[in-house]
C-alpha positions in Angstrom: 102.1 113.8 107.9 100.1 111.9 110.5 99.9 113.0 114.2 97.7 112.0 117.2 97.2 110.8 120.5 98.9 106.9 121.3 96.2 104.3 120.3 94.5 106.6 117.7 95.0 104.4 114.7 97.8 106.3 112.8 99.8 103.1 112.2 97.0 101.6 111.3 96.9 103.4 108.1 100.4 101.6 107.1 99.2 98.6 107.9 95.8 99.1 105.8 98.2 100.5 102.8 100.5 97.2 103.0 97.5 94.9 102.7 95.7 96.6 99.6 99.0 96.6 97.8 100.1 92.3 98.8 96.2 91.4 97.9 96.4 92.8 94.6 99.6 91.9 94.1 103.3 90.7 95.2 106.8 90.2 94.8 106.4 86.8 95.7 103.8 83.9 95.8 101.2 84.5 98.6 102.9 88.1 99.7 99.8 89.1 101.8 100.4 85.6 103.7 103.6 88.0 105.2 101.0 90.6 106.9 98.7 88.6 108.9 102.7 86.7 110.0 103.7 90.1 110.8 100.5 90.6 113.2 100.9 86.9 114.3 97.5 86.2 113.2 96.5 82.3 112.6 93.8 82.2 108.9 92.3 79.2 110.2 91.4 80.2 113.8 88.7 82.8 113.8 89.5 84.1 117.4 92.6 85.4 115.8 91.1 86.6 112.8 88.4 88.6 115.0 91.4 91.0 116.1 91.0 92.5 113.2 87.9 94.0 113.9 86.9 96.5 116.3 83.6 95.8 115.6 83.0 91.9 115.0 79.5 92.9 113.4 80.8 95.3 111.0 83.1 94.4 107.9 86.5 95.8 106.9 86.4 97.7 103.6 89.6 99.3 102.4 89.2 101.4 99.5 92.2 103.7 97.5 92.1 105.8 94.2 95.7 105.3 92.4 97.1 107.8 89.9 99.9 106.1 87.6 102.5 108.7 86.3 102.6 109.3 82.8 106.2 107.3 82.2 104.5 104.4 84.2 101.5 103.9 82.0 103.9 103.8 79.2 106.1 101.4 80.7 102.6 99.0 80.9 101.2 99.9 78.1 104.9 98.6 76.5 105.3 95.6 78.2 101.6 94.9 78.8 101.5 91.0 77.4 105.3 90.3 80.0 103.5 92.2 83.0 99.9 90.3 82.8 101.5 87.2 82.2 103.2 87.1 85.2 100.0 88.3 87.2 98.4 85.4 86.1 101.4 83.1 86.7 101.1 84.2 89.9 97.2 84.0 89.9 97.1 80.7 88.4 99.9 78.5 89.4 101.5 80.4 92.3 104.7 80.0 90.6 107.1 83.3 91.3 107.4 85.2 88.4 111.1 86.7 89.6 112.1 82.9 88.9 110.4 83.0 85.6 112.0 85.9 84.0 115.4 83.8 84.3 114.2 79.8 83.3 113.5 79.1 80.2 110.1 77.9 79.5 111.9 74.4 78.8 113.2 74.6 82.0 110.0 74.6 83.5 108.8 72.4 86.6 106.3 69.6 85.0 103.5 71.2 86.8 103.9 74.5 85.9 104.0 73.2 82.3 100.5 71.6 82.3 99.3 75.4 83.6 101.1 76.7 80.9 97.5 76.1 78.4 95.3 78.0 81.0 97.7 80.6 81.4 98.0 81.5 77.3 93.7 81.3 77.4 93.3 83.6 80.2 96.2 86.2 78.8 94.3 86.4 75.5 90.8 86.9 77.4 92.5 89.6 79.4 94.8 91.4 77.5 92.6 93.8 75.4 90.4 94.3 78.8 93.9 95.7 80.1 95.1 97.8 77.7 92.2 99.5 77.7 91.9 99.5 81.4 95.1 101.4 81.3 93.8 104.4 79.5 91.5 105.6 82.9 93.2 108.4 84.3 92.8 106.8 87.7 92.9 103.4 89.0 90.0 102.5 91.5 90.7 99.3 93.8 88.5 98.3 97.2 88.8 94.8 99.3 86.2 93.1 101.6 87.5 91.4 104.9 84.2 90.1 106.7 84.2 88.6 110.5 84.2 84.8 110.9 85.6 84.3 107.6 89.4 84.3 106.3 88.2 85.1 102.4 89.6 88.7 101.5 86.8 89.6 98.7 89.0 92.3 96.0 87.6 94.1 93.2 89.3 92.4 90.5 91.7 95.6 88.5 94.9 93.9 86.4 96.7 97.1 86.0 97.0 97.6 89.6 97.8 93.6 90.3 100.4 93.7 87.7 101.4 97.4 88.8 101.9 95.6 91.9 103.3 92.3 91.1 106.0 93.9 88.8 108.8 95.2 91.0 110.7 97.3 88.8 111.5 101.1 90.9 113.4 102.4 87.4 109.9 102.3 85.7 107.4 101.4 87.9 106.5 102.9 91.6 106.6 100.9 94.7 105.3 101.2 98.5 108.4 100.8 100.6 107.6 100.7 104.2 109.5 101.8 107.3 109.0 100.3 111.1 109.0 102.5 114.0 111.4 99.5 115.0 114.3 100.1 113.8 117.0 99.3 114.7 121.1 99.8 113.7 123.5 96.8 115.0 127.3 97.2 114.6 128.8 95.5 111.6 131.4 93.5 110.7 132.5 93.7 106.6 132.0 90.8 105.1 132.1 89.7 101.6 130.9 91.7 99.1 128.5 90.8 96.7 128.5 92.6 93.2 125.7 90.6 91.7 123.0 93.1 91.0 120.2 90.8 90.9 121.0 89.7 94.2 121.4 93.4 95.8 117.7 93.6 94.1 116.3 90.8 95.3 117.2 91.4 99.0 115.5 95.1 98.4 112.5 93.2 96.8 111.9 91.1 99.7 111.7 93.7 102.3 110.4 96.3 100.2 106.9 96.1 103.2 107.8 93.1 105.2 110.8 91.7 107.0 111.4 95.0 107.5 114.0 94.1 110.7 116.4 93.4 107.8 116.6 96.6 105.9 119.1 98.3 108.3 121.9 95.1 107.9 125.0 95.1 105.6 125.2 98.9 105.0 128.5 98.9 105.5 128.8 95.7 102.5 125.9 98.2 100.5 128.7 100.9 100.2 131.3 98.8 99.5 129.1 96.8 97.0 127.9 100.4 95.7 131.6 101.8 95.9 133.1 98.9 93.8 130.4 99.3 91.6 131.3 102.9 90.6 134.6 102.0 89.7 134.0 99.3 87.5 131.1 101.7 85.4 134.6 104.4 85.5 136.6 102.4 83.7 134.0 100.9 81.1 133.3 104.5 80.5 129.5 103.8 81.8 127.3 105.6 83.6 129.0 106.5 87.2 125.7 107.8 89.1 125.4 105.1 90.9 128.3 106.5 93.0 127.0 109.2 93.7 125.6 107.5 97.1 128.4 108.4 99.0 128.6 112.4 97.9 124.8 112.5 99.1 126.0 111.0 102.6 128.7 113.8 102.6 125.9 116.1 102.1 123.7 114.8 104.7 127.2 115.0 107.2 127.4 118.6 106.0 123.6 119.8 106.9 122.9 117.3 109.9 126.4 116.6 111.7 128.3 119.7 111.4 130.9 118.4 113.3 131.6 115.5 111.5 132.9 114.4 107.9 132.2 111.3 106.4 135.5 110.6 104.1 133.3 108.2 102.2 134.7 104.5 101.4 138.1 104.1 102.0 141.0 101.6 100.4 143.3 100.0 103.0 146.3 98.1 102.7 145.7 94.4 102.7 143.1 94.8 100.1 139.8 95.9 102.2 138.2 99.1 102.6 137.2 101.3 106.0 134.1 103.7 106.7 136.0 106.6 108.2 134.4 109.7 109.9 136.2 112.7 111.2 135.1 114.6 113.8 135.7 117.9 114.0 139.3 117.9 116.5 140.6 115.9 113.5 140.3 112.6 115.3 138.3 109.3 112.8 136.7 107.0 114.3 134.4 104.1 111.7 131.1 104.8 111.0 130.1 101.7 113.5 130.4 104.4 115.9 128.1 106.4 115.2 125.1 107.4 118.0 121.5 105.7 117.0 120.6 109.7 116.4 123.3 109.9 113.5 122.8 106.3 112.5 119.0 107.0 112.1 120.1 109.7 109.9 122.6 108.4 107.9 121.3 104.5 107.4 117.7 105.6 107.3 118.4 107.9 104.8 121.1 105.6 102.8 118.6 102.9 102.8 115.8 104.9 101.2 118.2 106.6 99.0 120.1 103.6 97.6 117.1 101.9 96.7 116.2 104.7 94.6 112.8 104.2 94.4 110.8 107.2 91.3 107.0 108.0 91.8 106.8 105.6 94.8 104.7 106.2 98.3 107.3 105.8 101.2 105.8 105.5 104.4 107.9 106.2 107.3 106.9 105.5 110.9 108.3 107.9 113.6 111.1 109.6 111.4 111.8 110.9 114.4 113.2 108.3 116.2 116.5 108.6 118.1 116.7 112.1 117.0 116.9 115.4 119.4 115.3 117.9 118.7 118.4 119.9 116.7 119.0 116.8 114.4 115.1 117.0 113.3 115.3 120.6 112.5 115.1 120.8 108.3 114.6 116.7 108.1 111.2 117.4 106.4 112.4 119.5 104.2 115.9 117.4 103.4 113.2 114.5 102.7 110.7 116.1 100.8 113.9 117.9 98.7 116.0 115.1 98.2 113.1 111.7 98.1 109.9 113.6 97.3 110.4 116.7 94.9 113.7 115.4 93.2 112.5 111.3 92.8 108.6 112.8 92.0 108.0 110.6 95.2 104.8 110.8 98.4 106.4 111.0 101.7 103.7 109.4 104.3 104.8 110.1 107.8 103.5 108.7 111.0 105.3 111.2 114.1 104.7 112.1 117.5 107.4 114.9 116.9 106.2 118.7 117.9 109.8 119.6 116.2 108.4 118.4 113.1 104.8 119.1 113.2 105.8 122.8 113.6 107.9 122.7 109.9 105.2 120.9 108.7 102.6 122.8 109.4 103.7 126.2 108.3 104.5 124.9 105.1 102.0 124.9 102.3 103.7 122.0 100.5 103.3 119.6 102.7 99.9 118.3 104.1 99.7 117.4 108.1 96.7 115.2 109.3 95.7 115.0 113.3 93.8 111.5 113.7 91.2 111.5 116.6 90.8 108.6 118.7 87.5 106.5 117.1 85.5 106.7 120.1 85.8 110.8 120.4 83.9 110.7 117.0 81.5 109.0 117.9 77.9 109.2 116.1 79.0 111.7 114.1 80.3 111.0 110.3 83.4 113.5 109.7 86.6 111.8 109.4 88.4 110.6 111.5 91.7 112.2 110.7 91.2 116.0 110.2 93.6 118.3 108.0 95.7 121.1 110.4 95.8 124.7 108.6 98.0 127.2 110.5 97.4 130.3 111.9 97.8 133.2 109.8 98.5 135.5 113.1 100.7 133.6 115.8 101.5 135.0 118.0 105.3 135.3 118.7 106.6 135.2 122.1 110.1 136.6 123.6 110.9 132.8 123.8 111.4 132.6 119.9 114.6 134.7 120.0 116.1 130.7 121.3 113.7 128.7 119.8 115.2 125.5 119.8 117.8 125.2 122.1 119.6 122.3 120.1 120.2 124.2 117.2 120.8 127.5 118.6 123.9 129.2 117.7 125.0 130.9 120.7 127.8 133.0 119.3 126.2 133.5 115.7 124.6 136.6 114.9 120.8 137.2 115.9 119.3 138.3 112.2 115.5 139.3 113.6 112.6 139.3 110.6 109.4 140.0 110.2 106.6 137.8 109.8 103.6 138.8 108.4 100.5 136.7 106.9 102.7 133.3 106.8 104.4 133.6 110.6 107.8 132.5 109.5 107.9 133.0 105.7 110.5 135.4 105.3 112.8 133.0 107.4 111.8 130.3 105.7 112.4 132.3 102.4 115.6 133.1 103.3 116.8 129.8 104.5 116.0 128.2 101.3 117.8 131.2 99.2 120.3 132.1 100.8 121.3 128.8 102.7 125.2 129.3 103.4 124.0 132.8 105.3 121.1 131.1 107.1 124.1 128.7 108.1 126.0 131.5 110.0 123.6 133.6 111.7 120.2 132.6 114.2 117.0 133.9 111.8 114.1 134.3 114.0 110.9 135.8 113.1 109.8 138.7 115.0 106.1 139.5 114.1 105.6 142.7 112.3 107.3 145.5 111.8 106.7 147.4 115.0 106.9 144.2 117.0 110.3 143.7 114.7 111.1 146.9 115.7 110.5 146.8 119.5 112.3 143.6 119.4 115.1 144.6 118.0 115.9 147.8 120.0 115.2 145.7 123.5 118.2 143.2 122.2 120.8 146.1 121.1 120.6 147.7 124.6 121.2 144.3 126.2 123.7 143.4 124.0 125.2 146.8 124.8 125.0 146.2 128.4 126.2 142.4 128.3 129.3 143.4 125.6 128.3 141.9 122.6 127.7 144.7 120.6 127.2 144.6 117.4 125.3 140.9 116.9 121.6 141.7 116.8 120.7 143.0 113.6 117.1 143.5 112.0 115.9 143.0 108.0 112.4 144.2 107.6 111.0 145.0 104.1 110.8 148.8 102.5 107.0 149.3 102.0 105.9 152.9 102.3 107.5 154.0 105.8 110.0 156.0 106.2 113.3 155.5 108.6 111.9 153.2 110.3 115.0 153.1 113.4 118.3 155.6 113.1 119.8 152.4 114.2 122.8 151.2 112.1 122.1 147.7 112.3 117.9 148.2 111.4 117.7 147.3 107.7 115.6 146.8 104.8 115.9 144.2 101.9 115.7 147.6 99.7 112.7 146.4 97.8 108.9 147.1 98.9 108.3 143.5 100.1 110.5 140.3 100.3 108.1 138.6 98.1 109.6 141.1 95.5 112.5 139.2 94.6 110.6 136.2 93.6 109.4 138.3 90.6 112.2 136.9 87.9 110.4 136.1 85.0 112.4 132.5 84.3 111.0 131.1 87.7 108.1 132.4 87.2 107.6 130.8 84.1 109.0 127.7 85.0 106.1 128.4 88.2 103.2 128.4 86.0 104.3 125.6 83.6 104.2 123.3 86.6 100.8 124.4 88.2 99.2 124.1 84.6 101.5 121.4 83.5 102.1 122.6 79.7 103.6 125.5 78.4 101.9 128.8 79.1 103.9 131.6 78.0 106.5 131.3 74.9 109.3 133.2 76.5 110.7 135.1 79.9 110.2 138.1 78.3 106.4 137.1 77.6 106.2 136.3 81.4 107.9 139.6 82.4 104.8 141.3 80.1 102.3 139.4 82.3 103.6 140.3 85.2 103.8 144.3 84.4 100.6 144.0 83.1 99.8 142.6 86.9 101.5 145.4 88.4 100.0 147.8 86.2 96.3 146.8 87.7 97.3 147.5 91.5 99.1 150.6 90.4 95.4 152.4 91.3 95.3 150.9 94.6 98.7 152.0 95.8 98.0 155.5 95.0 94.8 155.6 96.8 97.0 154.2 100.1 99.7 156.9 99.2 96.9 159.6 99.6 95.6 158.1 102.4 98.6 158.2 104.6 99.0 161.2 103.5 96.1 162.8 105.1 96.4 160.3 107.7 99.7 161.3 109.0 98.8 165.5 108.6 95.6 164.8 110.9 97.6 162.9 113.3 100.4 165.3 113.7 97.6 167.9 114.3 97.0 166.0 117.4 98.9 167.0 120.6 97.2 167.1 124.0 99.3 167.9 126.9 99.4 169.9 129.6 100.8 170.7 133.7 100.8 167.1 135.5 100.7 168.2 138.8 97.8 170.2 138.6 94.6 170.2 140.7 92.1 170.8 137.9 93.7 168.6 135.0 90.6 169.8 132.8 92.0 173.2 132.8 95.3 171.9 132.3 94.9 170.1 128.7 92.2 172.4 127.3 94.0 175.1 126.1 96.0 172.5 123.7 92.9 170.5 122.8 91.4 174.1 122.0 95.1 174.5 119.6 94.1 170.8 118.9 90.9 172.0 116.9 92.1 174.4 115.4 94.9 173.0 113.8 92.8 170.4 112.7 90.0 173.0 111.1 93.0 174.2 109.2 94.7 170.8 108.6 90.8 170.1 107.1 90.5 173.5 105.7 93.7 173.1 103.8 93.1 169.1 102.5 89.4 170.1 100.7 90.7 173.9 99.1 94.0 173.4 98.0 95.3 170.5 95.8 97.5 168.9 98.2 96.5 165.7 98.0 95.7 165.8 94.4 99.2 166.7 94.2 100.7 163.8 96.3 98.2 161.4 94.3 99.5 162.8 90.9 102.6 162.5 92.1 102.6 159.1 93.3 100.9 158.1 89.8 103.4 159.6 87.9 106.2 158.2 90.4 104.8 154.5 89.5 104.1 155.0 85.6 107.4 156.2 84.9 109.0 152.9 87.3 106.6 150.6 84.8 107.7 152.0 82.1 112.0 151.8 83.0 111.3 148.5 84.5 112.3 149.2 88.5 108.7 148.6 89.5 109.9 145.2 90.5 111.3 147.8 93.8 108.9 150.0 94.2 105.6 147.7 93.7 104.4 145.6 96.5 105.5 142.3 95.2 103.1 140.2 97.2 99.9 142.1 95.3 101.9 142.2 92.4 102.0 138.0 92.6 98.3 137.7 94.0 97.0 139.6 91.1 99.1 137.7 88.6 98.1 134.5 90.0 94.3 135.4 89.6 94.8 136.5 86.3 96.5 133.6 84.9 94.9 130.7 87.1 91.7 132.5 88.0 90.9 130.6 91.4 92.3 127.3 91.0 95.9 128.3 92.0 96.4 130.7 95.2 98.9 133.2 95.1 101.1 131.3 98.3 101.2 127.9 95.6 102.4 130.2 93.0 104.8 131.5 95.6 105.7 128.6 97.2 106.4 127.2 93.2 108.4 129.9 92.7 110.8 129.6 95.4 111.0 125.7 94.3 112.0 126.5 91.1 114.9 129.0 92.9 116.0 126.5 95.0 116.3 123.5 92.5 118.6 126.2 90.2 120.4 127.2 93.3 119.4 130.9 92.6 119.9 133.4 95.1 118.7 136.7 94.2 121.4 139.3 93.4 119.0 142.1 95.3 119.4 140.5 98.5 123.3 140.2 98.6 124.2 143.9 99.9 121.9 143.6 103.0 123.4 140.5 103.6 126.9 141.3 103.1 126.4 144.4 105.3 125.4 141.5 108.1 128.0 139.2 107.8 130.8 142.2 107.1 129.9 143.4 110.9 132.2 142.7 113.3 130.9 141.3 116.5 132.4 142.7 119.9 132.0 139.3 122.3 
C-alpha cells in the first residue's frame, strides 16, 4: 500500500510498472505504443517526449527483479519453443501472435511467410539460451529512456518478454491495472456472447490500457458467466465457473448488510434480471445500485471474474466512492479473497486514513508513505519510506465509537485489551470468531487496568442511561487474581489469548509455509515441539510467581495515613509510617528466615510440571512466550514470533476454525440480555 501527499509520485509507480511490462512484452503488436497514447504524448515531437522528465539532463532508468512461481516456470519450461516463437513473431514481423495460434501457417499473409526463414533461425539461436535462462531463481530486467530521443534502450531477457507476451492467467501471471477513473454507467442487457475466446480477448485488451472499458457489460458478464454454468451442469463439467455469483452474495453479506443480491434471474419471455432486495423486502436491479456499492460489487466482479493466479494487481484509490463503513475490512476481503487465496500481490495507491489504519497494524501487509521529490532533496534514502506501527498507542475515550459508519448503536460494547500489537486481540477475534464480531462493537481498550477503568466508567453510565447489561469486558487470565466482582468482567480462561493459537495442526501447517517443506512428520511431533518450548520458559514463570509474591507482601505492608484536618500533618502520619517499618522489618524478617518463598516457588514448579506432564499447560502457560520461544527455536531469527502468529491465525481462518476454548466466554456475551 502506497500513501502520500497529492503530486508525490505514487501513480507514477503504476505508470512506470505498465511501461516495463508493454516494452518487454504485449498482448498485441506495439502494446507500449498504448502508454505514451494514454499520456497523450507525440514519439516524434521531443517537447512532448521531454514531459517525461523531470530533469531533462538526467535519464529514466526503470529497473525490477521478477520472481516466477514454481507452476509458472513449468508452464515455460513446457511450452518453451510455442512461447518464444511468438516473442519473436512479435519481435520480427509485428504480426500478433493471438491471430497466429488460430491460422494455419498456410493461411498465412505472403509477408509474414517470407519472415517465416528468419523466425525458425533466430528460435534455434535462442532457444537453448532460454531454457537455461529459465533456471535463475529471479528474473532481472532494466530499460533506458534518455531526453531528446524516443529510443527506449531494454536489457534484452526472453523469459520475461515471452512471460509477458503470453497472456495465459490459468498458467502464467499478469499485471492487471486499475484507474482511479472509474467509472459504472447504467446498462442495458444486450446479447450475450458465450464465445470464450471472445470474453478473453476483451479481458486481454484492457488487461493495463483502455482501462475506461473494463467496468461495461457486467451485467452481459453475468449472464454470459450464468449461461455458462449451466451448460458445464448438464455436460457434467466442471461448474466453478459459477461460482461468481455466490462470491457476490458473499460480498452483499459482509459489505451491504442490508441488501441481497438474488443472483441472475430467469424471466418470462426468455431473458434474465439482476435483482437485489433490500432489507424491507422491496428489489430493485442491480443498475440501481449507489457508485459506493457499485465500486464494491463491479470492482470486485471484474477482478474476480478475470481470475487472474500469481498476478500483481494494482489498484488506484480502492477507495473511491466508498464511506468510511464500506472500507472497513476491504483490505482484508482483498488480500483474503485475490491475494492469499489466488497466491496474488495487491499494489494499492489510497489517500484513505480508513484503510491506512487496517493496513498498518497488520503485519501481513506492507504500507509505503512516498515523500514529495523535492523534500528529499541531496540526500540518497528513498523516496518512499516503509510505516511500522506503534507498539504503544495510545487509546483515547473516542475509540469506544470509532468509526461512526460502522458503529452498531444497539449491539453490545465487547471492550478488550490491547497489548504489544494495539488492536490484536480484536483483530484476533474478528477473524475467529467472525459471526460474533458481526453482533457485538469490539474495541480495544489498552491494558488491563485501562481495560478495567474503561469498563467500569461504561457500566455506571449504562446503568444511569438504562441500558444495562450491554458493556461487557474479555481480558486474558495471566497471573491476577479477580480482577473486577463485576458480572460482565471476563477472562478468555486461558493465560493469554495468544494461547488458543497453540493447536498443533495450525501450527504445523504454520511452519511448513514459513520454511516451505515439511518440517515436522506429524501433529503430535509439533505438539512435542511446542512442550518442549513451554518447558524452557517454565523457569522464568516461576521466578515472576516468586516475585509477586514478595512484591505484593511488601506492598500490603505499606499503609500511611493519618488525621486530615490536623495542624501538624507530620505528627499525624508518623505513628503509621513508624507501624509502616515495622511491618516491613518483619515482612523482611519473615521472607529471608522462613521458607516462604521457597515454598510458593516450589509450589509454582510443581504446579507447572504436573500441567506439562497432563497436557493443560496450553491454560496455564503464557502462550505468547510459549510461541516466541518456539519460533526461535525452530526458525532461529529468520522468522519472528508475530509471522508465526500471524501464519497461524491464517491457517485458522482458511479452515474456518474457531477455537472450542473461546466459545463459553462468548456464549456468556451473547446469552445476556440487554435492558434498552
Amino acid at each position: 500500500m502506497i500513501a502520500g501527499p497529492n503530486g508525490c509520485g505514487k501513480s507514477c509507480v503504476f505508470d512506470a510498472i505498465r511501461l516495463l511490462k508493454s516494452i518487454y512484452g504485449g498482448y498485441a503488436p506495439n502494446e507500449w505504443h498504448h502508454f505514451f497514447a494514454e499520456l497523450q504524448i507525440d514519439l516524434n515531437r521531443p517537447s512532448d517526449i521531454r514531459r517525461l522528465y523531470r530533469d531533462s539532463t538526467k535519464p529514466i532508468v526503470i529497473t525490477a527483479t521478477i520472481q516466477l512461481g514454481d507452476s509458472e516456470r513449468e508452464y515455460l519450461a513446457q511450452n518453451a519453443e510455442a512461447v518464444l516463437e511468438a516473442v519473436l513473431w512479435m519481435e520480427i514481423g509485428g504480426v500478433d501472435p493471438y491471430q497466429m495460434r488460430f491460422a494455419r501457417r498456410a493461411n498465412m499473409s505472403m509477408q509474414a511467410q517470407s519472415q517465416l526463414p528468419a523466425v525458425s533461425q533466430q528460435l534455434d539461436a535462442r532457444l537453448p539460451g532460454f531454457r537455461t535462462k529459465l533456471q535463475e531463481s529471479t528474473q532481472s530486467i532494466s530499460i533506458t529512456l534518455t531526453p531528446n530521443s524516443p529510443q527506449i534502450v531494454a536489457v534484452p531477457n526472453d523469459v520475461v518478454a515471452a512471460l509477458f507476451t503470453t497472456y495465459d492467467p490459468g498458467h502464467l501471471g499478469v499485471i492487471e491495472y486499475h484507474s482511479a477513473s472509474r467509472t459504472y454507467q447504467r446498462e442495458a442487457l444486450g446479447g450475450i456472447d458465450l464465445n470464450v475466446q471472445n470474453f478473453e480477448d476483451q479481458r486481454r485488451q484492457s488487461t493495463l490500457y483502455n482501462w475506461q472499458n473494463k467496468y461495461s457489460n457486467i451485467k452481459s458478464e453475468l449472464a454470459a458467466t450464468y449461461l455458462r454454468g449451466l451448460i458445464a451442469k448438464e455436460a457434467d463439467q466442471d461448474t466453478s465457473i459459477s461460482n461468481v455469483n455466490d462470491t457476490i452474495q458473499e460480498l452483499f453479506r459482509q459489505f451491504l448488510p442490508d441488501k441481497t443480491y438474488l443472483g441472475v434471474t430467469p424471466e418470462a419471455g426468455g431473458t434474465v434480471s439482476f435483482p437485489v432486495q433490500l432489507g424491507s423486502g422491496e428489489v430493485h436491479d442491480i443498475n440501481e445500485l449507489s457508485s459506493g456499492e457499485k465500486e464494491l460489487v463491479y470492482g470486485y466482479l471484474r477482478l474476480r471474474n478475470s481470475a487472474p493466479k500469481e498476478s500483481m494487481i494494482l489498484i488506484d484509490e480502492p477507495e473511491l466512492h466508498l464511506n468510511p463503513g464500506m472500507l472497513r475490512g476491504l483490505v482484508t476481503f482483498y488480500h483474503q479473497n485475490l491475494g492469499r487465496a489466488q497466491d496474488n500481490q495487491l499494489w494499492l495507491v489510497t489517500h484513505s486514513d480508513a484503510l491506512l489504519r487496517q493496513a498498518v497494524s497488520d503485519s501481513r501487509l506492507s504500507v509505503f508513505h512516498m515523500s514529495p521529490l523535492h523534500a528529499l532533496e541531496g540526500d540518497l534514502e528513498n523516496q518512499a519510506s516503509k510505516v511500522v506501527a506503534e507498539d504503544d498507542l495510545e487509546k483515547a475515550t473516542i475509540a469506544i465509537v470509532g468509526d461512526l459508519a460502522s458503529y452498531k448503536p444497539s449491539a453490545r460494547v465487547v471492550i478488550l485489551e490491547g497489548g504489544g500489537d494495539s488492536e490484536f486481540d480484536v483483530d484476533l477475534v474478528s477473524t475467529l470468531a467472525p459471526e460474533f464480531a458481526k453482533r457485538v462493537n469490539l474495541i480495544s481498550g489498552g491494558d488491563k487496568r485501562r481495560v478495567r477503568d474503561l469498563y467500569e466508567t461504561l457500566e455506571r453510565s449504562g446503568d444511569q442511561l438504562g441500558a444495562r447489561g450491554r458493556f461487557f469486558a474479555v481480558v486474558d487470565s495471566d497471573f491476577d487474581e479477580a480482577s473486577t466482582t463485576h458480572a460482565q468482567f471476563l477472562t478468555w480462561g486461558v493465560y493469554h489469548i495468544e494461547n488458543f493459537l497453540l493447536e498443533p495442526q495450525f501450527v504445523r501447517l504454520a511452519v511448513n509455509a514459513a520454511l516451505r517443506q515439511d518440517r515436522y512428520e506429524s501433529d503430535d511431533a509439533v505438539d512435542l515441539a511446542l512442550r518442549d518450548s513451554a518447558s524452557k520458559v517454565l523457569n522464568r514463570i516461576v521466578y515472576e510467581k516468586v516475585r509477586d509474591s514478595a512484591s505484593r507482601r511488601i506492598a500490603s505492608s505499606i499503609d500511611i495515613k493519618g488525621n486530615k484536618d490536623t495542624d501538624d500533618p507530620v505528627r499525624a502520619i508518623s505513628g503509621s509510617v513508624t507501624a509502616t517499618f515495622d511491618r516491613l522489618d518483619s515482612v523482611r524478617a519473615d521472607l529471608e528466615e522462613s521458607d516462604s518463598l521457597k515454598q510458593v516457588g516450589d509450589m509454582a514448579r510443581s504446579g507447572l510440571q504436573a500441567a506439562l506432564d497432563s497436557g493443560t499447560w496450553r491454560d496455564i502457560f503464557p502462550g505468547r512466550r510459549v510461541l516466541t520461544q518456539f519460533a526461535l527455536d525452530v526458525f532461529g531469527q529468520q522468522v519472528s514470533y508475530s509471522t508465526l502468529r500471524n501464519l497461524i491465525i491464517d491457517k485458522m481462518e482458511d479452515a474456518a476454525f474457531s477455537p472450542p476454548k473461546m466459545q463459553p466466554t462468548i456464549e456468556r456475551i451473547l446469552g445476556v440480555g440487554v435492558d434498552v
